[in-house]
C-alpha positions as CSV (number, residue, x, y, z in Angstrom):
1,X,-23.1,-18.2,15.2
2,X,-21.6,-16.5,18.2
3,X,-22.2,-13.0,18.0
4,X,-19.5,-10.0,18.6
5,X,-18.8,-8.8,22.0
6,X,-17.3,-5.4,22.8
7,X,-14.2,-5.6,24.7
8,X,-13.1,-2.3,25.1
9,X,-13.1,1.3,23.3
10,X,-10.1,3.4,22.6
11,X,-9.9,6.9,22.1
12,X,-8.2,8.5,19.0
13,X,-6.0,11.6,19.5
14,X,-7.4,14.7,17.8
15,X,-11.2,12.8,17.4
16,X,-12.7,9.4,16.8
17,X,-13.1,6.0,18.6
18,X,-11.8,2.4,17.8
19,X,-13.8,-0.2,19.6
20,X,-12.4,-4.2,20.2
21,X,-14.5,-7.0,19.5
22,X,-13.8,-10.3,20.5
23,X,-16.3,-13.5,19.0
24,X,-15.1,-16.7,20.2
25,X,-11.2,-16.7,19.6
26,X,-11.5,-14.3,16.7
27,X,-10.8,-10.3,17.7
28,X,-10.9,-7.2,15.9
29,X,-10.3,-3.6,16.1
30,X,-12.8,-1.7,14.3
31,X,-13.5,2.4,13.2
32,X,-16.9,2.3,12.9
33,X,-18.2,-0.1,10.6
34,X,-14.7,-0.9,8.9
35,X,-12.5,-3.8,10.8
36,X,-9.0,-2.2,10.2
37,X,-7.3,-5.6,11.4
38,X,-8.3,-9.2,12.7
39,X,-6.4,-12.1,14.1
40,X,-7.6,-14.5,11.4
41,X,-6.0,-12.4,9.0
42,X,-2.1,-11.3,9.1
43,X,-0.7,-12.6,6.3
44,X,0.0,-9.0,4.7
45,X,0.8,-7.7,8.0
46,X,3.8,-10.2,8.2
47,X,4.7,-9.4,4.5
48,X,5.3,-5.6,5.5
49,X,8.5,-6.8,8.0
50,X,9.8,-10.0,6.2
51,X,9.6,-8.1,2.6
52,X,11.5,-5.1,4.2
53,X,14.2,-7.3,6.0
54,X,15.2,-9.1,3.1
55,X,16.7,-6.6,1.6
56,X,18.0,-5.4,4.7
57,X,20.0,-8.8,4.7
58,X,23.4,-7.9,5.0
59,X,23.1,-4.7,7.3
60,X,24.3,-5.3,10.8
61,X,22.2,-4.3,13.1
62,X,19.5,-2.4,11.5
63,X,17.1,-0.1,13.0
64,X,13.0,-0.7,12.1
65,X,10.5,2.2,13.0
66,X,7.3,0.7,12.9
67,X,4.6,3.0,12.4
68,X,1.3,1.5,14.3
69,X,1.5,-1.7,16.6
70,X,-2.0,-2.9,15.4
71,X,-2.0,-6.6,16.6
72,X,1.0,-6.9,17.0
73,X,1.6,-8.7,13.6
74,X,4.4,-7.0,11.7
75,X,6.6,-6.4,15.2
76,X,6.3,-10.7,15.7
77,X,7.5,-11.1,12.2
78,X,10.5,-8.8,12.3
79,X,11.7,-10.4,15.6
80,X,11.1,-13.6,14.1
81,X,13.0,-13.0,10.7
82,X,16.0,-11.1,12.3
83,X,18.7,-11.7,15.2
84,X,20.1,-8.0,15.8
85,X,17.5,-5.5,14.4
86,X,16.4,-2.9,16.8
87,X,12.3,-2.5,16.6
88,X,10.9,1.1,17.8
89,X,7.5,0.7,17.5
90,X,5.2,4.0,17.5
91,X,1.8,3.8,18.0
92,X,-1.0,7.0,18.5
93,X,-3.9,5.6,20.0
94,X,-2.8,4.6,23.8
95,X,-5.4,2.0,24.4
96,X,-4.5,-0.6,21.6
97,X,-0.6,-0.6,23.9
98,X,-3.0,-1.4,26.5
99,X,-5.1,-4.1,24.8
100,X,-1.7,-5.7,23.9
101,X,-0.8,-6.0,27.0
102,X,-4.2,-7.2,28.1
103,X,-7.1,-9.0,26.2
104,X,-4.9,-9.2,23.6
105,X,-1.3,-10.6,25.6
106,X,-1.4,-14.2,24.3
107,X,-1.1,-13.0,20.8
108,X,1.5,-10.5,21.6
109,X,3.1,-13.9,23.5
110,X,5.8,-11.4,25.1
111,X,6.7,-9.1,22.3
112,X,6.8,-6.2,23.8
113,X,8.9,-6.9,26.3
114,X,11.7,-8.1,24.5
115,X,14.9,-6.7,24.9
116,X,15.4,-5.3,21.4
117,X,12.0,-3.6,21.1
118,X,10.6,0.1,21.9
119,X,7.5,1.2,22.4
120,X,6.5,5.1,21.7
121,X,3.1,6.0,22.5
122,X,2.5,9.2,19.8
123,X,2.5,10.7,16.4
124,X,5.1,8.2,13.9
125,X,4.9,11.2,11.7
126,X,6.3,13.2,14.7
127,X,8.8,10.8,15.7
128,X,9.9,10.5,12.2
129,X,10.4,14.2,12.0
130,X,12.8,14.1,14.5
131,X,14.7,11.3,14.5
132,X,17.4,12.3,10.8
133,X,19.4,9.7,9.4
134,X,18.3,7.3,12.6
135,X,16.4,4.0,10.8
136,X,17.3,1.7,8.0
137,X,13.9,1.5,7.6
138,X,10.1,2.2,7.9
139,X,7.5,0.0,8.0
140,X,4.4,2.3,8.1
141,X,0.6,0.2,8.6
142,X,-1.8,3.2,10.2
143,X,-5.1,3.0,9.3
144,X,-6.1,1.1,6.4
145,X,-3.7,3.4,3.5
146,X,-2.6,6.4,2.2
147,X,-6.8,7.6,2.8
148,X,-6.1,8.0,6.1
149,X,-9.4,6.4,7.8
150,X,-9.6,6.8,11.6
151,X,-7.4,10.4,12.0
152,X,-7.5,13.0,9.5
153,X,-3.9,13.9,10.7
154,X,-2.6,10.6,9.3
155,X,-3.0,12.0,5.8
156,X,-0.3,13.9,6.5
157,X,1.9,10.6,6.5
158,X,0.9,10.3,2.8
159,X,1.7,13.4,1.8
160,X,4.9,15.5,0.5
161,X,5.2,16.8,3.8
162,X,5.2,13.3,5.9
163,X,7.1,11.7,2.6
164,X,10.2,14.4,2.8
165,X,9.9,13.7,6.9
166,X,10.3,9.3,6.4
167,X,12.9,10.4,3.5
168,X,14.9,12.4,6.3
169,X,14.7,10.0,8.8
170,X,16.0,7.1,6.7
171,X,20.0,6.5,6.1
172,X,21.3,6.5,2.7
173,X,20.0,3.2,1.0
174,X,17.2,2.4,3.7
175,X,13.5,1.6,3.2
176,X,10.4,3.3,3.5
177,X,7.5,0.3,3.6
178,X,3.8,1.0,3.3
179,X,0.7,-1.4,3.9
180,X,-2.2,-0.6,2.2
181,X,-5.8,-2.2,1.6
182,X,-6.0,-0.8,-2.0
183,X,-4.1,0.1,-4.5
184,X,-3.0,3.9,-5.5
185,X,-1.5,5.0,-8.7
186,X,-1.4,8.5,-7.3
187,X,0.8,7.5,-4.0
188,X,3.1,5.9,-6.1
189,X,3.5,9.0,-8.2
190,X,4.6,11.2,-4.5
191,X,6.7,8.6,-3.9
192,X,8.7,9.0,-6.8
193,X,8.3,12.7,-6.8
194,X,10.0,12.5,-2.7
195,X,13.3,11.1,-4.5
196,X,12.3,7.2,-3.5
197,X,12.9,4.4,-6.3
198,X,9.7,2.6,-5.4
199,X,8.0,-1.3,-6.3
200,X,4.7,-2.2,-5.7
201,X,4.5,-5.5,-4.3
202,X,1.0,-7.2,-4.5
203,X,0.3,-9.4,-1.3
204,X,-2.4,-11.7,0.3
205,X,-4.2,-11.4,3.7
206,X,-3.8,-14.7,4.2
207,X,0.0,-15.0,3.1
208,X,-0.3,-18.3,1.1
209,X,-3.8,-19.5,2.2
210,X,-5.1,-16.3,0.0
211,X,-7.6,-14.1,1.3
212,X,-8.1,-10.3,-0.3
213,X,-5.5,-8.5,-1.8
214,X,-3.4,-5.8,-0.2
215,X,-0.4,-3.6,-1.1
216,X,2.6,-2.8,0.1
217,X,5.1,0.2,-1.6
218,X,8.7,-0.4,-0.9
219,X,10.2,2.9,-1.3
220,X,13.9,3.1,-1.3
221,X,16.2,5.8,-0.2
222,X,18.9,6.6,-2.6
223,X,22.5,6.2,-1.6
């Protein structure tokens, strides 16, 4: 078997270190021992931007604010699935930007450089606190869920605080969307308690080849 080779290590704002690993043509990016995402596996990742766009249908030029660029996987899917939506794309950790335009460019394949996307290197939840009434939507995928594994800042997403911030930032009717590797009764319980209607949509890592299975809350925004 070929073994893992370290690529790269990126720096996490406010503590912490994400490494890339390449073996063969497989990569991931890792926080310690837990692989937070993987090229062989973006099925869910996909789900987050097609899920949310379908019930965007109908809504001319929408804007997306998606919370972590990760692989790239959820920004490729929106771009593919819609003609007119504006992507902002925030994402904390300046090195995985980096490895997107670097070791990682052929699976990017020129994404970020298309003319309907924006790239923010910070804090979503900071962005989102900022920005009222400005998306139709927000597809949040930072760390691995509502735990919050890599930044004990991203927590703060989860909570009332970062809830009442996404609920701000959305226009009347729009969508908050959250990935998450497991399940959590109690996040669906602050979602409805931040004033969002909310479904849990079960989902598969490998879309419709299988693989484990992830989680993502579509929270809408009432009118």
């Amino acid at each position: 078997m070929i073994p893992w080779k370290l690529l790269d290590t990126g720096a996490v704002p406010d503590g912490g270190e994400l490494r890339l690993m390449q073996r063969g043509d497989e990569f991931a990016i890792m926080a310690g021992p837990i692989v937070l995402m993987n090229n062989r596996m973006s099925g869910s990742e996909e789900s987050l931007a097609t899920l949310t766009l379908e019930r965007l249908r109908g809504r001319p030029k929408p804007t997306l604010l998606i919370g972590g660029l990760g692989m790239g996987f959820t920004l490729r899917a929106a771009l593919a699935n819609s003609a007119d939506a504006r992507l902002v794309v925030a994402e904390l950790v300046p090195a995985i930007v980096q490895w997107a335009r670097g070791p990682l460019a052929e699976l990017f394949a020129g994404s970020l450089d298309a003319p309907r996307v924006a790239i923010e290197v910070g804090d979503v939840g900071a962005l989102m606190r900022r920005s009222r009434g400005a998306f139709d939507a927000i597809l949040l995928d930072v760390d691995n869920g509502p735990e919050g594994l890599t930044r004990d800042g991203n927590e703060g997403l989860y909570a009332a605080g970062g809830l009442g911030a996404a609920y701000s930032a959305l226009r009347p009717g729009g969508y908050l969307a959250v990935w998450s590797a497991h399940p959590s009764p109690e996040f669906t319980r602050r979602l409805s308690r931040a004033g969002f209607t909310v479904e849990e949509l079960k989902v598969r890592a490998r879309g419709k080849s299988g693989g484990s299975r992830h989680l993502i809350w579509m929270a809408r925004r009432g009118k």
